[in-house]
Rosetta silent file (secondary structure, phi, psi, omega in degrees, C-alpha in Angstrom):
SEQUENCE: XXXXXXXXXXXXXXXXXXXXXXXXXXXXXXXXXXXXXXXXXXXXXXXXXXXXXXXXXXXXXXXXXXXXXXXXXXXXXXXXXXXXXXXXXXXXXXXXXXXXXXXXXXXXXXXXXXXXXXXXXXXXXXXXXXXXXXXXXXXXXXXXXXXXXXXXXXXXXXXXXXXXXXXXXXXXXXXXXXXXXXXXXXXXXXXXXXXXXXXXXXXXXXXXXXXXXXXXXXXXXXXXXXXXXXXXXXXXXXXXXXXXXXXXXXXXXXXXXXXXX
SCORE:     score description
SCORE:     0.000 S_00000001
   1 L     0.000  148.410  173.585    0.000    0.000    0.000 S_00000001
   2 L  -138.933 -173.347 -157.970    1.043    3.365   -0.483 S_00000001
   3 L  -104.332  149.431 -156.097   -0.348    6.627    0.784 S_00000001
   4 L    53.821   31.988  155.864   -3.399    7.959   -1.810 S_00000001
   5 L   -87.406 -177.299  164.511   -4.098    4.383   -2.743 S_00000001
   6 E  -146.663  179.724  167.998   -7.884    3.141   -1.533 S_00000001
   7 E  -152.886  170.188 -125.385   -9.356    0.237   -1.374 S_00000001
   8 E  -136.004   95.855 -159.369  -12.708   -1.047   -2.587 S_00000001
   9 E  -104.217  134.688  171.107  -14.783   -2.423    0.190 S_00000001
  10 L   -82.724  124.159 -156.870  -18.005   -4.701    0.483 S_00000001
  11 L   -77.003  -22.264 -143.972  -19.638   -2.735    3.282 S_00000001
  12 L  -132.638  163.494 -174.890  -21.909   -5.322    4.734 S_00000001
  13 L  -102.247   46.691 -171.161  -21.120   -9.276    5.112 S_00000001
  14 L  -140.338  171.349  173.158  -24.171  -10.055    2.603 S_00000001
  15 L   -89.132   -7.518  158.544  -23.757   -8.997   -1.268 S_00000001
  16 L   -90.928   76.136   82.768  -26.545   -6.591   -0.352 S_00000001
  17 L  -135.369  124.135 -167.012  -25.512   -3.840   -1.017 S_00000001
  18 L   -59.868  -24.571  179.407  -23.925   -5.142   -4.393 S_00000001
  19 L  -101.262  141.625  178.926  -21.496   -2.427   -5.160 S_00000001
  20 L   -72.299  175.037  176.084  -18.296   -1.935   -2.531 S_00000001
  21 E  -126.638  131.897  172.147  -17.358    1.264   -1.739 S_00000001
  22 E   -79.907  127.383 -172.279  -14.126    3.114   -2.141 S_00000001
  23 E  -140.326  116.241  170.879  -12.074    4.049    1.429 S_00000001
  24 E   -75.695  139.071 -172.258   -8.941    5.799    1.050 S_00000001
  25 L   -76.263  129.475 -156.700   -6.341    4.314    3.050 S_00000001
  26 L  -111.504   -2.969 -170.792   -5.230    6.698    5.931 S_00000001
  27 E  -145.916  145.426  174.482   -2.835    4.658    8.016 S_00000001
  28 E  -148.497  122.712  171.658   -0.446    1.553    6.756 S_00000001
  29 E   -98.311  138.760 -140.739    1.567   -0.720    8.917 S_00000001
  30 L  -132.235  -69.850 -160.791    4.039   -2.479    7.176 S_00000001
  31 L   -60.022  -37.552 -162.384    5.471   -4.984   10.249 S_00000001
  32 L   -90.200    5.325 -172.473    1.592   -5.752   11.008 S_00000001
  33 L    51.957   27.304 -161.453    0.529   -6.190    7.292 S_00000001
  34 E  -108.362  155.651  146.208   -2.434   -3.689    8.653 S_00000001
  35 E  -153.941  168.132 -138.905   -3.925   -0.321    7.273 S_00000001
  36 E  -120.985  162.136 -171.504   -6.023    1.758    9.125 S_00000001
  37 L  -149.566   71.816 -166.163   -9.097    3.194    7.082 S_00000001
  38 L   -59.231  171.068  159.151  -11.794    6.119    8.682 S_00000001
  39 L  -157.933 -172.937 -166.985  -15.379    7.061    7.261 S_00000001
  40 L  -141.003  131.388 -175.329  -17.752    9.101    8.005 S_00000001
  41 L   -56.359  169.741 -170.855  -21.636    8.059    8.143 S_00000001
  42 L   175.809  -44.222 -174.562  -23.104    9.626    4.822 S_00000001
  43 L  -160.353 -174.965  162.596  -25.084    7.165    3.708 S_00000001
  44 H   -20.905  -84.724 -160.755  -26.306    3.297    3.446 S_00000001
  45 H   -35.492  -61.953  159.160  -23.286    1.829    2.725 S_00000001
  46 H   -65.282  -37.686 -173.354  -21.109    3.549    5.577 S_00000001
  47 H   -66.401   -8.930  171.729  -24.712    3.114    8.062 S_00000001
  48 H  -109.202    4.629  156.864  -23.925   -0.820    7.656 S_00000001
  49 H   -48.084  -39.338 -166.900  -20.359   -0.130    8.217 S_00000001
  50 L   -77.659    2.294  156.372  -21.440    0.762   11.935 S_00000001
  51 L   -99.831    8.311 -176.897  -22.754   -2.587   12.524 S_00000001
  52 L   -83.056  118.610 -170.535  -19.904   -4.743   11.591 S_00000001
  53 L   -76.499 -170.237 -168.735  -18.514   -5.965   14.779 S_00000001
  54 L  -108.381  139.814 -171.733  -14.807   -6.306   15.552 S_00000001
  55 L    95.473    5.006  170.830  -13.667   -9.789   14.243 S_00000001
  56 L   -91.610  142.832 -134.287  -15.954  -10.056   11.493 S_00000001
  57 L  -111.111  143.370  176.258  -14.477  -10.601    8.471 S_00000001
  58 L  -144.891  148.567  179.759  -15.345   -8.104    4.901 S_00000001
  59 L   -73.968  169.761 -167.390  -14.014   -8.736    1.449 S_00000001
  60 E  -163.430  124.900  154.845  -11.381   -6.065    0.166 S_00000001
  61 E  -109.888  117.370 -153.187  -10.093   -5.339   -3.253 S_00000001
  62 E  -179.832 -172.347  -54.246   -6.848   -3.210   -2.401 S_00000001
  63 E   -35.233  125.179  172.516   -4.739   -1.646   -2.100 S_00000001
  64 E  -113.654  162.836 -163.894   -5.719    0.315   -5.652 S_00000001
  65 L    39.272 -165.078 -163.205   -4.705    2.901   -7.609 S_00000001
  66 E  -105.370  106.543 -128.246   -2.042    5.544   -8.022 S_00000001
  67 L   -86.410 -171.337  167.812   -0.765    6.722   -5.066 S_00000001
  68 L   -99.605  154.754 -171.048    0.962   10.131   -4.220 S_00000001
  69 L   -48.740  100.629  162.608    4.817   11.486   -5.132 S_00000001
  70 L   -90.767  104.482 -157.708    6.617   10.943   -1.412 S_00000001
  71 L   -87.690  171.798 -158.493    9.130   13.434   -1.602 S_00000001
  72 L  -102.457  -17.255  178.410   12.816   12.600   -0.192 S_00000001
  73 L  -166.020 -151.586  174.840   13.183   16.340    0.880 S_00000001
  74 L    63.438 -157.538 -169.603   12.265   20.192    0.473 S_00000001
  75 E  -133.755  147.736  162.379    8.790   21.165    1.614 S_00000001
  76 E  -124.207  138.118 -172.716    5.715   19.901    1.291 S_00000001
  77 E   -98.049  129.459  178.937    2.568   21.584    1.742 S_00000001
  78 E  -110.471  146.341  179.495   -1.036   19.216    2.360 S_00000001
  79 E  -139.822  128.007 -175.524   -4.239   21.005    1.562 S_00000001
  80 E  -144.532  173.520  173.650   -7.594   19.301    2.614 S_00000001
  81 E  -153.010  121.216 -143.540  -10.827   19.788    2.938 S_00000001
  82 L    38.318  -87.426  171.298  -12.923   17.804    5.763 S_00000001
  83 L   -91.360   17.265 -179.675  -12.685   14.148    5.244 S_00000001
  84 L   -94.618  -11.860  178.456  -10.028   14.645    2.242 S_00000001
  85 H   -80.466    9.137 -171.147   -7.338   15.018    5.433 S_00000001
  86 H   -78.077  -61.133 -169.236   -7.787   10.893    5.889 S_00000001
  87 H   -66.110  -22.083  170.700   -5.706    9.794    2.714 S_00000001
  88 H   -61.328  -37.922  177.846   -3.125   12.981    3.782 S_00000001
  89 H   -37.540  -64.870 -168.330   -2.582   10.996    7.258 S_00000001
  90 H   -42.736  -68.260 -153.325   -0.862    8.214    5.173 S_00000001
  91 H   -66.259  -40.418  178.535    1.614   10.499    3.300 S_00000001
  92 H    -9.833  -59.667 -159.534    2.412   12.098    6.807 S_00000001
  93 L   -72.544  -94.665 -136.777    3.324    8.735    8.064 S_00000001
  94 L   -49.687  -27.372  168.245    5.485    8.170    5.149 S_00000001
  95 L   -53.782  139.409  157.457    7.315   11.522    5.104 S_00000001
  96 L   -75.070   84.221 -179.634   10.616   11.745    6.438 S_00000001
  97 L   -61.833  -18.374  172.368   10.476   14.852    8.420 S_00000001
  98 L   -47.345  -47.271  165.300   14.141   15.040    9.274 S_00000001
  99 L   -82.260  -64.511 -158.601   14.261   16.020    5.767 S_00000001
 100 L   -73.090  128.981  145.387   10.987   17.248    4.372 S_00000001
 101 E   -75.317  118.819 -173.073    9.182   20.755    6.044 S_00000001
 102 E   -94.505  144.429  141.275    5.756   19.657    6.413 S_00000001
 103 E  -128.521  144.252 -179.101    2.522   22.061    6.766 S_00000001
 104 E  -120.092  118.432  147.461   -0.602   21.425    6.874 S_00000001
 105 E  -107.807  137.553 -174.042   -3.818   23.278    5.896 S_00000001
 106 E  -145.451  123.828 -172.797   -7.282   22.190    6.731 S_00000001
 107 E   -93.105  135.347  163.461  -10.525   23.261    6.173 S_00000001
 108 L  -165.376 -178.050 -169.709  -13.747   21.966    7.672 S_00000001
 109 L   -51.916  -40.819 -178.146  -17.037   23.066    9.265 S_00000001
 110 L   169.790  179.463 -143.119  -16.218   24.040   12.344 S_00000001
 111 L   -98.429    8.137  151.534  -14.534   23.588   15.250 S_00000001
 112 L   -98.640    4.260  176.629  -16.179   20.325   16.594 S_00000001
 113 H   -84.719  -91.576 -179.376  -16.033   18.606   12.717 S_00000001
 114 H     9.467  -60.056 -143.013  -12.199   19.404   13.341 S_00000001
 115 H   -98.743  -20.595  139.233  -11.510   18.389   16.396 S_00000001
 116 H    16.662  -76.262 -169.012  -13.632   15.270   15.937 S_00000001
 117 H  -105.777  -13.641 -162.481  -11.759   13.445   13.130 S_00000001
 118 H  -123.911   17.873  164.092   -8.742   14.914   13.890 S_00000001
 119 L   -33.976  -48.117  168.006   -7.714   14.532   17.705 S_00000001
 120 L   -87.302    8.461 -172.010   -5.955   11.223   16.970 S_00000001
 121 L  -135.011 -119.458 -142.963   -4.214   11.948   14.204 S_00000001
 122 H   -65.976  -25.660  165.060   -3.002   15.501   12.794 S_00000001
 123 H  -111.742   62.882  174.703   -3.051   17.097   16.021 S_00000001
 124 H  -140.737   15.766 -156.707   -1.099   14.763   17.606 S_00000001
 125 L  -123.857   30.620  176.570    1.645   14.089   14.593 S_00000001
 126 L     4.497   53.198  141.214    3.591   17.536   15.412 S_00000001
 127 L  -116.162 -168.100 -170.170    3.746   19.052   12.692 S_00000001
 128 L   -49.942  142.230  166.318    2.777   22.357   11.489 S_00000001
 129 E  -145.005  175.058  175.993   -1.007   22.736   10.845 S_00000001
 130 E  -168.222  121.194  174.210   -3.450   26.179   10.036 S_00000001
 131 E  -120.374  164.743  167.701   -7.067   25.489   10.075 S_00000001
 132 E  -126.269  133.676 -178.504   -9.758   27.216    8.643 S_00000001
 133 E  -115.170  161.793  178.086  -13.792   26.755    9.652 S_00000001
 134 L   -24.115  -78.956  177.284  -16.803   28.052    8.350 S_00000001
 135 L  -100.715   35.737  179.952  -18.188   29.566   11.000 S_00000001
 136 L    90.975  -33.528 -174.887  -15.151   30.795   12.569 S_00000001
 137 L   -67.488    4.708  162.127  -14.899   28.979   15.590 S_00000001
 138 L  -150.686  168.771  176.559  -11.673   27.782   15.273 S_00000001
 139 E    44.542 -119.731  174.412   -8.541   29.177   13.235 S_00000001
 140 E   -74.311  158.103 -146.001   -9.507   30.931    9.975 S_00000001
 141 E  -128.893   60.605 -164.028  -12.831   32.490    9.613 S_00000001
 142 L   168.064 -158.682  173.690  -13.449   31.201    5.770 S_00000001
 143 L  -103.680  147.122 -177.143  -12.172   28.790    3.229 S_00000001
 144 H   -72.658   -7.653  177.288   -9.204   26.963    3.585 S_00000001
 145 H   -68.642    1.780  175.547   -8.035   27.999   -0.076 S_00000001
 146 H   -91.886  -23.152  160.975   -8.052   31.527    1.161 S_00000001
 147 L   -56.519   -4.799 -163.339   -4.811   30.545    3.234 S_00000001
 148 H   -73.331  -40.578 -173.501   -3.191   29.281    0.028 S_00000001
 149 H   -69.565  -35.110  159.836   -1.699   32.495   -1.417 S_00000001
 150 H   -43.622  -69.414 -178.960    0.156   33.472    1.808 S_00000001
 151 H   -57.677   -7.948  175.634    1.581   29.856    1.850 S_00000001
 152 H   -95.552  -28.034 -177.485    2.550   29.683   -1.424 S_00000001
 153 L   -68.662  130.674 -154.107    4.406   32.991   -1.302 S_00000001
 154 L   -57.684   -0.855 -173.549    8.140   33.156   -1.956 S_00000001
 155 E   176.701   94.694 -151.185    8.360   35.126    1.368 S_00000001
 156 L  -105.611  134.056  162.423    5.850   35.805    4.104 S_00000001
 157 L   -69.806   30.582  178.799    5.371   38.245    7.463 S_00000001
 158 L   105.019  172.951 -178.636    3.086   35.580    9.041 S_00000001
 159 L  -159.924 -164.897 -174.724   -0.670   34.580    8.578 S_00000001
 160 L   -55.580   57.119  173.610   -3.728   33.747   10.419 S_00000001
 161 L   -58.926  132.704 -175.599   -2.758   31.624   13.107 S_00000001
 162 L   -70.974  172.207  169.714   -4.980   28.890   14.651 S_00000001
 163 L   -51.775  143.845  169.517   -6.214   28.074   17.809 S_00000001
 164 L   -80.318  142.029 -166.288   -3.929   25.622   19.751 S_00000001
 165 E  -100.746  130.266  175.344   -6.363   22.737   19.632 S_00000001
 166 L   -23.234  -62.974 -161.601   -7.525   20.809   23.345 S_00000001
 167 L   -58.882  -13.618 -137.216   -6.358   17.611   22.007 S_00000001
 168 E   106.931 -178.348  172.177   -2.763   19.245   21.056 S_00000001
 169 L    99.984  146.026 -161.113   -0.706   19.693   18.197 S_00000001
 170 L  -117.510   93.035 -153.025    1.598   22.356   16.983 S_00000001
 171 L   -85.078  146.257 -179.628   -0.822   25.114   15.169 S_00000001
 172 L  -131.920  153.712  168.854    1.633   27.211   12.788 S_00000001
 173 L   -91.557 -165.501 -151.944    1.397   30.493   10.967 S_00000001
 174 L   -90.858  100.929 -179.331    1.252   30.194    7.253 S_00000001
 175 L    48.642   41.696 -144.353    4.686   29.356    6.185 S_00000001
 176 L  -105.963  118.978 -179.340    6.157   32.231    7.870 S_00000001
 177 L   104.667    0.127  179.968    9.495   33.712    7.253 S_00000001
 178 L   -60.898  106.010  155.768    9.700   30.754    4.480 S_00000001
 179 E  -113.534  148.585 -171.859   11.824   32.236    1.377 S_00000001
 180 L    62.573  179.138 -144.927   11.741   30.457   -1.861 S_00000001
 181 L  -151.581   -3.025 -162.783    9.509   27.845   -3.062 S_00000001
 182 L   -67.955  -35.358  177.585   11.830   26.247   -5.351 S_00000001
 183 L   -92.454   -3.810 -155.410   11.779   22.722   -3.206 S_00000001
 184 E   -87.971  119.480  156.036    7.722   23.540   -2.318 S_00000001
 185 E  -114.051  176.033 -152.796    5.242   20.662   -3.590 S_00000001
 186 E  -152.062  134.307  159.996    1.678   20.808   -2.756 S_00000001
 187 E  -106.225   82.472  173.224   -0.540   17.648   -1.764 S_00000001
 188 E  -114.327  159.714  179.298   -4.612   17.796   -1.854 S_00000001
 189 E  -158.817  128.845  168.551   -7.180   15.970   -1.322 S_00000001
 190 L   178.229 -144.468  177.814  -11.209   17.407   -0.707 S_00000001
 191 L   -62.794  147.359  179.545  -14.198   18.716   -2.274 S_00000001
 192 H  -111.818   48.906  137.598  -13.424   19.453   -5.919 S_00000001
 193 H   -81.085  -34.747  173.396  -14.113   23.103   -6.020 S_00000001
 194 H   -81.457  -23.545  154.210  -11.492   23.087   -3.447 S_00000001
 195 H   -82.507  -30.364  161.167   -9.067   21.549   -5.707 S_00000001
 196 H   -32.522  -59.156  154.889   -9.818   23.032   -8.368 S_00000001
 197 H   -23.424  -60.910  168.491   -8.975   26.458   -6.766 S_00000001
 198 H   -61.944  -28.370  160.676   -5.652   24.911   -5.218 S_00000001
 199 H   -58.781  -55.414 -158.863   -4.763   24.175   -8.554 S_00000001
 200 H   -65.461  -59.534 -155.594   -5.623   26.973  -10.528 S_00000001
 201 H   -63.036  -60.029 -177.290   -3.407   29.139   -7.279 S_00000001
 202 H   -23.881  -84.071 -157.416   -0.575   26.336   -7.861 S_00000001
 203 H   -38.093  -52.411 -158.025   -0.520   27.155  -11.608 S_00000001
 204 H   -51.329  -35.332 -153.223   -0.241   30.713  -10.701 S_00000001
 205 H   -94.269   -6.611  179.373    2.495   30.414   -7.925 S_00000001
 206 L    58.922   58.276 -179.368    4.279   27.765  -10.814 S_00000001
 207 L  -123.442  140.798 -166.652    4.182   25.524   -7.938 S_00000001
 208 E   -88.683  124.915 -177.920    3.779   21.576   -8.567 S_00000001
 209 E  -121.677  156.876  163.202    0.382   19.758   -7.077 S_00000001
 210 E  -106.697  154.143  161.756   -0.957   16.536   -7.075 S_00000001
 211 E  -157.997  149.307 -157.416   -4.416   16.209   -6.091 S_00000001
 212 E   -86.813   93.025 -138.399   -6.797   13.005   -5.225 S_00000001
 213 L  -107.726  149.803  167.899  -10.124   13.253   -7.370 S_00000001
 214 L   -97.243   99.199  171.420  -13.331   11.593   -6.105 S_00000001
 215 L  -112.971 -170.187  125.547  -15.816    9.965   -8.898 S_00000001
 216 L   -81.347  174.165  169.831  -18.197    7.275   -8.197 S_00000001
 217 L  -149.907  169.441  172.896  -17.761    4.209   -8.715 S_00000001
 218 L  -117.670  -57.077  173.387  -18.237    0.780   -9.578 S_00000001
 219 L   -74.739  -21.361 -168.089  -16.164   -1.899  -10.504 S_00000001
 220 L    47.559   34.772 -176.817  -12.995   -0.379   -9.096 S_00000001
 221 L  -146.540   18.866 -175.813  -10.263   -2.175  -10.905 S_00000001
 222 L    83.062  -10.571 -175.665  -10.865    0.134  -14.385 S_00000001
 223 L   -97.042   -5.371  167.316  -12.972   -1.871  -16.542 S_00000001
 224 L  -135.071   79.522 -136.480  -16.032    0.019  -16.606 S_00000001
 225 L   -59.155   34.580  167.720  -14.953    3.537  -16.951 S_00000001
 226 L   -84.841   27.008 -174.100  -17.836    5.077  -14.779 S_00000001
 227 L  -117.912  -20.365 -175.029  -15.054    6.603  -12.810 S_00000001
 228 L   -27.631  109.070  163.883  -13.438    8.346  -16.000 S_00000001
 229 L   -97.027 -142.007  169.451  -12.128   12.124  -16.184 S_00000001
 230 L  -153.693  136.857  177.619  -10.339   14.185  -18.533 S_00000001
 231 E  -132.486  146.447  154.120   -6.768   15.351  -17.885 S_00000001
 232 E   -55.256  125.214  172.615   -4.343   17.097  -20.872 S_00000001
 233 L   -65.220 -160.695 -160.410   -1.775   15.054  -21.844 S_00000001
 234 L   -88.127  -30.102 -148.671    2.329   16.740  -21.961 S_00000001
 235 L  -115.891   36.350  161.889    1.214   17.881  -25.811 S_00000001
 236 L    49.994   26.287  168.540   -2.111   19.499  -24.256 S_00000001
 237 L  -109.147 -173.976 -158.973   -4.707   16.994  -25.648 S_00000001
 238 E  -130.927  114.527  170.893   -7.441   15.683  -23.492 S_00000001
 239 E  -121.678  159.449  168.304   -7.862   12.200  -22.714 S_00000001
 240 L   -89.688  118.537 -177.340   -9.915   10.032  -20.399 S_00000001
 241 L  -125.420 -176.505 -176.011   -8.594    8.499  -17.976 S_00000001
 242 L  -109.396  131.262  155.407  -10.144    6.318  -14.617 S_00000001
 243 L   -31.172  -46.876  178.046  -10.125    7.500  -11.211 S_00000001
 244 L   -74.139  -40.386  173.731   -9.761    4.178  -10.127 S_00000001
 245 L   -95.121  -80.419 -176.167   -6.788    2.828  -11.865 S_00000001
 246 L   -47.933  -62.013  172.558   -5.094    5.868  -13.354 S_00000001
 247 L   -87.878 -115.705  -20.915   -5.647    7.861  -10.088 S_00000001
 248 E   -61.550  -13.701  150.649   -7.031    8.648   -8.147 S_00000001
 249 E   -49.326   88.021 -168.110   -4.045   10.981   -7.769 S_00000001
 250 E   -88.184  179.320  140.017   -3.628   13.027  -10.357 S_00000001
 251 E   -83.766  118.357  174.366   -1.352   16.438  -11.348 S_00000001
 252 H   -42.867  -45.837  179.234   -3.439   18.794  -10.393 S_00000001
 253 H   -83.108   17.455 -168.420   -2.424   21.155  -13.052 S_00000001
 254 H  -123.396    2.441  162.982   -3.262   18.490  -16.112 S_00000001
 255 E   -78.441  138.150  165.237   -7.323   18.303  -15.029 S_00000001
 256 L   -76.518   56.070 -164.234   -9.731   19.169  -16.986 S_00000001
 257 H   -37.661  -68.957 -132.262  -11.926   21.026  -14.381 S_00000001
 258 H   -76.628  -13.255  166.029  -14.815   22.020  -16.287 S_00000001
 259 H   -94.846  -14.764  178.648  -15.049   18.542  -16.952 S_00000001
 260 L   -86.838  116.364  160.825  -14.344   16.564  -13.907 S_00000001
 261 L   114.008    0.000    0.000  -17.281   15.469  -11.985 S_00000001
């Protein structure tokens, strides 16, 4: 497994409901042969997650698809937006921090979605984070893509800083006192108006993103292209490719927005 792979789960231990569901993987133990996987209720398929007891057994087609670039050094920036920080968890884990400067931005409803999903995880995995919520109650008072341009920028006074969170965790201002960008890649993964956006500011800042696209889906192994976008190829033409196989991790700056989704 590698971090921004998923894997393609029968929710329930009956074939009703017939199509699995795709769960990005957010945690992978290598000595235990384990990965760790969150949801969030939303619908059937997760409501018959919550009855599956612990030792009960579910089919799994996984780890799938194409995971994200784990850089060896330089900085990396993660951009999420609510349950898009689960598949960022992975590449955390995977980062070498000795080398790599990590930050983290994260957007979500508010300051009990936040602290919610992410007690056990991001603010407990010391690194940098800046969040932004809706309605204010914690960090930024907006969307997190309005943090992006500060953070992208070859050379910053400071930003918004968040709240130090109950659980912990080491809240940072936006990349501050950072000059050049020359080592800076960018990691997202959330709604995709919110990547879109992080892209579009990427292109601008000529900074390189990946980002994790969401379709549905069905078969999950590529053969029946209901997951299919359109990205530009290096000679700008636009082909379709599947979310499931091909990505879901794409370059952010070779989507086809207007077209995705």
């Amino acid at each position: 497994a590698r971090p921004g792979q998923f894997v393609h789960l029968q929710v329930g231990t009956t074939t009703d409901p017939l199509l699995r569901r795709p769960f990005s993987i957010a945690g992978i133990d290598r000595p235990k042969g384990e990965i760790t996987i969150y949801y969030r209720v939303t619908g059937r398929g997760t409501g018959l997650l919550t009855r599956v007891q612990a030792g009960e057994t579910l089919s799994v087609i996984g780890p799938v698809g194409k995971g994200f670039t784990v850089p060896a050094a330089g900085e990396l920036l993660l951009v999420a937006g609510g349950i898009g920080i689960f598949p960022l968890f992975a590449l955390l884990e995977a980062v070498d921090r000795s080398a790599v400067q990590v930050q983290v931005l994260w957007g979500g409803e508010n300051r009990q979605f936040l602290e919610d999903v992410g007690r056990v995880t991001l603010f407990q995995m010391g690194v940098d984070y800046t969040v932004a919520t809706m309605d204010g109650s914690m960090g930024h008072n907006g969307l997190v893509t309005d943090l992006l341009p500060a953070a992208l920028a070859p050379e910053t006074a400071g930003g918004q800083e968040a709240e130090p969170a109950p659980a912990g965790g080491r809240p940072g201002a936006l990349a501050a006192g950072r000059a050049g960008r020359a080592t800076l890649t960018v990691a997202a993964c959330g709604p995709k108006g919110m990547l879109q956006a992080v892209a579009a500011c990427c292109c601008r800042a000529g900074v390189p993103v990946e980002v994790s696209l969401e379709e549905r889906m069905a078969c999950g192994i590529g053969a029946c292209l209901g997951c299919a976008c359109l990205v530009r190829t290096a000679d700008g033409t636009p082909v379709r490719r599947r979310v499931c196989k091909d990505g879901p991790v794409f370059d952010g700056r070779e989507v086809v927005w207007d077209e995705t989704g």
